[in-house]
C-alpha positions as MATLAB code, in Angstrom:
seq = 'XXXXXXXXXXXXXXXXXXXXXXXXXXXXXXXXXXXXXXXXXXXXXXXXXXXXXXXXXXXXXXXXXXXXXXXXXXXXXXXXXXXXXXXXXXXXXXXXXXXXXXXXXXXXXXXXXXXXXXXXXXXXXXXX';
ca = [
    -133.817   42.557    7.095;
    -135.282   39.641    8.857;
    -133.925   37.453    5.856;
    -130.692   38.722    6.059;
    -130.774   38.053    9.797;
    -131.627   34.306    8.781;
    -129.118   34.189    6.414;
    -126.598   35.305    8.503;
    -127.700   32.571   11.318;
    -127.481   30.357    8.920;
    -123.655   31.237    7.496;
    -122.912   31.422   11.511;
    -124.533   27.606   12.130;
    -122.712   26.558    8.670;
    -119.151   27.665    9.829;
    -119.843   26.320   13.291;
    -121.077   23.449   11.650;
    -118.242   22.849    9.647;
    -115.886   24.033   12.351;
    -117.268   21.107   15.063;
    -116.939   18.617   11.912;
    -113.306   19.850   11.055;
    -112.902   19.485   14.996;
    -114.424   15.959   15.353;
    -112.946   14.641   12.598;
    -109.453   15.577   13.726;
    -110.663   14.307   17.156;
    -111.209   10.831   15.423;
    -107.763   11.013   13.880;
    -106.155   11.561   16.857;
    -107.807    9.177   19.002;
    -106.881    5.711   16.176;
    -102.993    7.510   16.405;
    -103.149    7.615   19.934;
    -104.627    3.958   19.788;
    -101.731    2.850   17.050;
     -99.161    4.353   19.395;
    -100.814    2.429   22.462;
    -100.919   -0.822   20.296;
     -97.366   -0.365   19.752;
     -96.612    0.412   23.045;
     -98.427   -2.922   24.118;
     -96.443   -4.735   21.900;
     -93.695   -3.488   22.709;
     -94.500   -4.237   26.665;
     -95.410   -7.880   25.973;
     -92.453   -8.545   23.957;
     -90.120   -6.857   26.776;
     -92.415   -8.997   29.312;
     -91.851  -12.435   27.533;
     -87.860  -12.007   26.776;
     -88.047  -11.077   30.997;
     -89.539  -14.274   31.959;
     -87.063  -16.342   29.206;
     -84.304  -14.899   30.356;
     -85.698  -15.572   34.000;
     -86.114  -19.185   33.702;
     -83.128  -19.334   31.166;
     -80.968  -17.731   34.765;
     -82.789  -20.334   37.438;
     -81.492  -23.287   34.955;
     -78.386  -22.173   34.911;
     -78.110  -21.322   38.778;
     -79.391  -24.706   39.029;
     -76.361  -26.037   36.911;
     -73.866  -23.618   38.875;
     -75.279  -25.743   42.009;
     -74.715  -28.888   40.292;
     -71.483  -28.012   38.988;
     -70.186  -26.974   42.001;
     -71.388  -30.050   44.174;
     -69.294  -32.143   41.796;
     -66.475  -29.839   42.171;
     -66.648  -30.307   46.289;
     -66.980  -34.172   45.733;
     -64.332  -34.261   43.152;
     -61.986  -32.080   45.677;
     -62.944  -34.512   48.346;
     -61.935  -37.512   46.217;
     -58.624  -35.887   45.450;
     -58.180  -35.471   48.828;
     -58.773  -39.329   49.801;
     -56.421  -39.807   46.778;
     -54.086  -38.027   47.842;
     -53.754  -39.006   51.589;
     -53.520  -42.229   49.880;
     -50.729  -41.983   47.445;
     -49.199  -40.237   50.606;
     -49.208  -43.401   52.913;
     -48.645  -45.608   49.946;
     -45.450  -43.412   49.127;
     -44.488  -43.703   52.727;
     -45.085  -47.366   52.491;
     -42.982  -47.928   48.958;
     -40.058  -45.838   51.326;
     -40.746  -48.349   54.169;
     -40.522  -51.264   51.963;
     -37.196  -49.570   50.003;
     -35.377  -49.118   53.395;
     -36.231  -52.910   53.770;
     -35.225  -53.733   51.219;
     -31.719  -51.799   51.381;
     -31.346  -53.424   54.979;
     -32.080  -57.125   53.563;
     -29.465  -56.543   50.419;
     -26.835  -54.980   53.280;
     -27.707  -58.152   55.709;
     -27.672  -60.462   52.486;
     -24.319  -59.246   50.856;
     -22.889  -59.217   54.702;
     -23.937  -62.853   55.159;
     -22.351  -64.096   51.151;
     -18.971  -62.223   52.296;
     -18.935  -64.060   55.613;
     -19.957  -67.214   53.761;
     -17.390  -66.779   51.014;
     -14.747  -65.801   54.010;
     -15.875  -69.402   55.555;
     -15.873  -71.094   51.901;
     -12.212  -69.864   51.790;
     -11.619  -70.330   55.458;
     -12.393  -74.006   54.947;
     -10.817  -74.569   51.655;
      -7.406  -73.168   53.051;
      -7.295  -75.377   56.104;
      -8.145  -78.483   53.537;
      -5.585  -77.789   51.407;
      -3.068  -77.666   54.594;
];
């Protein structure tokens, strides 16, 4: 009886034996998935992390070109302006000159037709 009571331990220790390996070796399995899935994870986190900080600088260099670009724009728009103001008096000046100009031709033609009227004055009273 005692034997079979040792035997019986012994089956019990063996299946609880086997059990607990079973057990730890599914514990083992586990734990390198879960460590595959965290390496992945970490991968993945790093990648996302690097693409972040190139898109990051990638956005201050173009902000800074946006700043650039748009200084240019303001000093282009103010040298338009200057331009502009100056094709303005120039155009008012070319007008000035035109009216002049008009006013000289009306004076000049005035002065040939009282010159001719003279011419002819004098060549009728010499032909008297």
């Amino acid at each position: 009886m005692e034997e079979m009571m040792k035997s019986r331990v012994i089956l019990i220790l063996s299946v609880l034996s086997v059990i607990f390996f079973i057990s730890s070796v599914s514990s083992c399995a586990s734990a390198r998935r879960n460590k595959g899935e965290r390496d992945k994870q970490m991968v993945a986190r790093l990648d996302s992390e690097e693409k972040m900080s190139k898109f990051t600088q990638e956005k201050n260099n173009l902000e800074e070109k946006l700043k650039a670009a748009e200084t240019e724009l303001e000093e282009e728009k103010a040298a338009h302006q200057a331009l502009k103001k100056s094709l303005v008096q120039e155009q008012l000046v070319n007008q000035s000159l035109k009216e002049e100009l008009q006013k000289v031709t009306k004076l000049k033609e005035a002065l040939e037709e009282d010159l001719k009227e003279a011419l002819t004055g004098k060549s009728t009273k010499t032909k008297k």
